[in-house]
N, C-alpha and C positions, 0 to 999 in steps of 0.2 A: 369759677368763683361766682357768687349769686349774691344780690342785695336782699338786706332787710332792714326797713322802714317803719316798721312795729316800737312803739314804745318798748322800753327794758328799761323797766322799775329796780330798784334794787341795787343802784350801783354804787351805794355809802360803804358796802364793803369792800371795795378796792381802796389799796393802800393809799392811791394818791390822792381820792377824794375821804380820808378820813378826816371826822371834824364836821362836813359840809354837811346842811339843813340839807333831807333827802329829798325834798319836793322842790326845790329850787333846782337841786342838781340833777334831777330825771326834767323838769323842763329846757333846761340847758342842753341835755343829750339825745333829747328823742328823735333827732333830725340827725343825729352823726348813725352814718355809716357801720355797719356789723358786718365784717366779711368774714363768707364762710371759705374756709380751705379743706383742701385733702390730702391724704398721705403723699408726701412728694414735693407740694408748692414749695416755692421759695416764696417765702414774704417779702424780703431785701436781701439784695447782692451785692458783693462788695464792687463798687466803683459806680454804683448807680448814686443819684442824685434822693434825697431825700426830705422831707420838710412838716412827714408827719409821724407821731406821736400814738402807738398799736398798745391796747393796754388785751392783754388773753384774759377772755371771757371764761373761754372752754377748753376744753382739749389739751396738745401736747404739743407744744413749739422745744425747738433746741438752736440756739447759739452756737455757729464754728467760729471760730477765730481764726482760720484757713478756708481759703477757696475749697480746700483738698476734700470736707467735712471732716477730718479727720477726729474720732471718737474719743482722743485722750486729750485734744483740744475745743472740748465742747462746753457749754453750759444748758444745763434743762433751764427753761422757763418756768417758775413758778405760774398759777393760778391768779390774776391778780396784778401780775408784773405789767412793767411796760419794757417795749422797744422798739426802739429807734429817736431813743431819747439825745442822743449823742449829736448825730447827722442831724437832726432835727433844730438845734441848739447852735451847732458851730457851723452849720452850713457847708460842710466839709462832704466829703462822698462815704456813702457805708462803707468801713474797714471790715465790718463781717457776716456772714453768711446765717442769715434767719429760714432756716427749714419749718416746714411741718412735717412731726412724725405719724400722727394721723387725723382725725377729724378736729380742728380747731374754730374756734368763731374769734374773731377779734374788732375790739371797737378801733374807731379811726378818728383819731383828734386831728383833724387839719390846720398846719402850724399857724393862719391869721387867727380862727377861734379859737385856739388852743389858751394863745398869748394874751388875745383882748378881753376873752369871756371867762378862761378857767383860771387861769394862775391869779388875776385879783381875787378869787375868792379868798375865805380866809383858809390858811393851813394848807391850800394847795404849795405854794413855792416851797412852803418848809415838807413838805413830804416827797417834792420833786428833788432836791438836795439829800433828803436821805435816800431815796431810792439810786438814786446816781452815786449817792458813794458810797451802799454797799455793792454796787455793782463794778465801781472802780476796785475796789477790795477783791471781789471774787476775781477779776479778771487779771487783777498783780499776783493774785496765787498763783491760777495757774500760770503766770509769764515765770512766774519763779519756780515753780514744780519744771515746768518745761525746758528753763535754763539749767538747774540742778541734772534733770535727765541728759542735757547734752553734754554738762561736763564731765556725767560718769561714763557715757560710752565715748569722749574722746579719750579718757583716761581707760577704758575698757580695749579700747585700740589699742592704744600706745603698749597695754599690756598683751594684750594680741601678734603685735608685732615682734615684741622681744622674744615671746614664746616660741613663733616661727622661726626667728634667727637660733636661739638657742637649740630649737628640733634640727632646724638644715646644718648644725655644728657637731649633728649626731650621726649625720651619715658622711662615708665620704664622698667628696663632692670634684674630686680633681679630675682633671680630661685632658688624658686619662691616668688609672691610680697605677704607681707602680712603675713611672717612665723610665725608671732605672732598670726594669726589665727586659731583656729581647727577647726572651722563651715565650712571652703571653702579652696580652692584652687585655688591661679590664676598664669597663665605662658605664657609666650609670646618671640616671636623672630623677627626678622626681617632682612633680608640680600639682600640688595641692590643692583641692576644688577651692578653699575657706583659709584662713589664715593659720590655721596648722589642719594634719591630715595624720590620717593612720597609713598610710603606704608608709615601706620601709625597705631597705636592701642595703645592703653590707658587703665584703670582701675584705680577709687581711688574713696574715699566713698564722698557721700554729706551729705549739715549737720544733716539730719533726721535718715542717718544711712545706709541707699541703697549706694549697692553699682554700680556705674555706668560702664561698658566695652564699647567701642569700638573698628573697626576695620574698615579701610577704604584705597583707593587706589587712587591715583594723575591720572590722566591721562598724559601719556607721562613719560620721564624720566629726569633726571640731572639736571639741577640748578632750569629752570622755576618750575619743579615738584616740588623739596626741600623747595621752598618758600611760595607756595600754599598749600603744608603740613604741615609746621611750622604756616601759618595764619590759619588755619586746627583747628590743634591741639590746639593752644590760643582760638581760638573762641569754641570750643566746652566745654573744660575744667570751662569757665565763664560761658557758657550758661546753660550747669548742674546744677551748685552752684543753679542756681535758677527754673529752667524747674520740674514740675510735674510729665510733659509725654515723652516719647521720640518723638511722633509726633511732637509736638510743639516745641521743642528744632530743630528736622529737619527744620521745616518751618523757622523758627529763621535764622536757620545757611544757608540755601538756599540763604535766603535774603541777607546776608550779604556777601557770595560769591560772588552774582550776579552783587553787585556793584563793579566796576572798574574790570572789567573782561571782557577786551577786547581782552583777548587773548584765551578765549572762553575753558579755561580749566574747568576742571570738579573734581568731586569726588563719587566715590561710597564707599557707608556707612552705614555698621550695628551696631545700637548702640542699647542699650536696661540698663531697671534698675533692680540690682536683692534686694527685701527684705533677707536678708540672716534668718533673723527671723522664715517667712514664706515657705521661695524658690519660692514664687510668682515674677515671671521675666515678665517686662513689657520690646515690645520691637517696633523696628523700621526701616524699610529700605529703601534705598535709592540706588538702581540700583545695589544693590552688591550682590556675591555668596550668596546662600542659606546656611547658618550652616548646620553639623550634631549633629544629637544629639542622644548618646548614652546612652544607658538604659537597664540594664541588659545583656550588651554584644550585646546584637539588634544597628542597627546603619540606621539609617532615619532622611534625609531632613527635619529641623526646618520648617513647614509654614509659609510662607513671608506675609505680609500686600504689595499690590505694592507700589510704588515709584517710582519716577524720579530723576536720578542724578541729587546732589547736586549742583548749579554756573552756571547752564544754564537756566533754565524756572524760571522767576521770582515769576507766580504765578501757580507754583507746589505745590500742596497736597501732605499728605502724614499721617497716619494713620498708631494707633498701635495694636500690637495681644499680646496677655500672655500666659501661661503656668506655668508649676509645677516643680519645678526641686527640686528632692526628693532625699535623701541619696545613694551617688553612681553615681548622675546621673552626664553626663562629658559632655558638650557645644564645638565642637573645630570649630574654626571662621578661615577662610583664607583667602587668594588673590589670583587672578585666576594665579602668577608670578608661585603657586607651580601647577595647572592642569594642565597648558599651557607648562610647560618645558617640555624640546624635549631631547630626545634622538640622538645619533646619526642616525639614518635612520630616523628621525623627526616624530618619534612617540611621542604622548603626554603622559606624566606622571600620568594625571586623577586622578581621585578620586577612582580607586579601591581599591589601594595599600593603600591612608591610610584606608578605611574602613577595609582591611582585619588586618589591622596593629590595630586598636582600637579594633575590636572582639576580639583578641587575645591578647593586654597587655593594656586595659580600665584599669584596675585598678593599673598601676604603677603608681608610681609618676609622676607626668607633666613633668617635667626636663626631666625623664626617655623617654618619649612618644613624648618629642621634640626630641633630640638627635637621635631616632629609625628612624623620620619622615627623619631629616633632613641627615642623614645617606642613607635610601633607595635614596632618592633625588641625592646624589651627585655620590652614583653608577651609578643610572640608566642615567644622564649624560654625564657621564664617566669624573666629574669632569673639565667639561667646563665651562666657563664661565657665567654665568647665562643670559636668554634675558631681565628676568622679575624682577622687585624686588619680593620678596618672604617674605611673615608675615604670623604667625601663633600667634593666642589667642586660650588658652583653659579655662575653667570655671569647673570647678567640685565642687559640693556640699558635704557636710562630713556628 
């Protein structure tokens, strides 16, 4: 910052000296202070002491009304204006934050002279009272713009939250489903990055006796996602009821994503039907992770039939493979929300840990094997906030 000591004629144009004979009031100022600032100064900061009276010459000052500088709680400095009228007046400590945004000059009324020399003038007090409440004015807007905004995002919450309960009331959620069964085991989780998510998974029987799983993943996250898993989930659930194959249930549910889907979202999806009778598992995919499937403590990649994500290629194929799943043998399905999770040095989470994690407790209970997964998970971490939504299905035969 640098002084200048130069007369500056001309100052009848500032609003506070309107009214005032111009030659009495450039002899009154030509000994006050002009500081020059640069992009960055703060002028005054909140908690400092203050007692004088900054009226901008030049340049570009802005007003926070947070420490933060926060851009939607700002005021621009007119040309003209004064600040630090407030502190100045109540002898109280600056409540806000005076930046420059770039080259500024500002005169400096020091509060003795300010009060003995200029306010007797004439029309100075009554121009200090108007400047002061329209500045009172602007500054109740925004407190009110500001309060209006936080009542809509507590109420944008509160709608946020029911949305989440209503989505978690759309998968099932018991641990585990179907305890009325000894022939099978099914369990499943789901924990979404944001207050709703597009991961989804399902399980429940059709009426010949198969029982049908899915697991599948929204592209993108928070509400578009939530909605497109929710028509997701409805449509797959009817398309069962009556689908043979899970091939043809894909092509089915392809088609019907694809209309009115101009927002170009997607789904990938393994679904497949298990005879629980035989353990004869017909299955199907649609652009999503490869299962593993454990066998004996051994743990290898389910073979996929290819596919094309679900809601973008209207006329995508898709074909299905089988297998045997014999007494003991465990199916666990994911979302890439739990390989893709980072650590802090943004390492990925991958698929070692749960493989080494299934050779070594395959035959606990599901619950049990959830709880270990989602446990290493939230170490490794370190208990941050998640990028991905994260779902797990497991399948085990009795």
């Amino acid at each position: 910052m640098a002084r200048s000591s130069a007369p500056r004629p001309g100052y009848g144009w500032i609003p506070l000296f309107r009214d005032v004979e111009e030659g009495l009031l450039t002899r009154l100022l030509e000994r006050c202070e002009v500081r020059h600032l640069s992009a960055g100064n703060d002028l005054l900061r909140p908690g400092e002491t203050n007692d004088t009276i900054y009226v901008l010459l030049s340049g570009e000052l802005t007003v926070y009304l947070s420490a933060e500088a926060r851009a939607e709680q700002s005021i621009p400095v007119a040309v003209g204006d004064c600040i630090g009228e407030f502190s100045a007046i109540d002898q109280q400590p600056v409540s806000a934050l005076v930046r420059c945004e770039g080259q500024a000059e500002v005169l400096c009324l020091q509060g003795p002279f300010f009060w003995r020399r200029l306010v007797p003038l004439p029309g100075v007090a009554r121009n200090l009272m108007r400047g002061l409440t329209q500045r009172a004015r602007t500054t109740n807007q925004l407190t009110l713009e500001a309060l209006r905004e936080r009542l809509e995002l507590e109420h944008l919450r509160q709608e946020m939250d029911l949305a989440r309960q209503i989505q978690s009331g759309m998968l099932p959620l018991g641990q585990p489903l179907f305890p009325e069964r000894d022939d099978l085991e099914v369990c499943g989780l789901v924990e979404p990055a944001a207050s709703v998510g597009g991961d989804l998974f399902d399980a429940f029987f059709v009426a010949d006796g198969r029982l049908f799983v899915c697991i599948g993943d929204v592209s993108g996250h928070g509400v578009s996602a939530a909605l497109l898993m929710a028509r997701t989930i409805g449509l797959l659930r009817s398309l069962a009821m009556a689908a043979g194959d899970p091939a043809d249930l894909l092509q089915n549910l392809n088609a019907s994503l694809c209309e009115g889907n101009e927002a170009c979202l997607f789904v990938t999806l393994f679904c497949g039907f298990l005879d629980p009778a035989t353990g004869r598992f017909v299955y199907a995919n649609a652009g999503h992770c490869p299962p593993l499937l454990v066998r004996g403590g051994q743990v290898a990649p389910l073979d996929l039939p290819r596919g094309p994500l679900a809601g973008v290629f209207r006329q995508a194929t898709y074909c299905s493979s089988e297998t045997h799943l014999g007494t003991g043998d465990l199916l666990f399905t994911y979302t890439d929300g739990i390989t893709e999770a980072e650590d802090a040095a943004g390492r990925p989470f991958g698929l070692e840990g749960c493989e080494q994690l299934l050779r070594t407790h395959h035959d606990r209970p599901l619950p049990g094997i959830l709880d270990l997964i989602r446990g290493d998970l939230h170490r490794f971490n370190g208990g941050a906030d998640l990028e991905d939504d994260c779902t797990l299905l497991l399948l085990r035969c009795c």
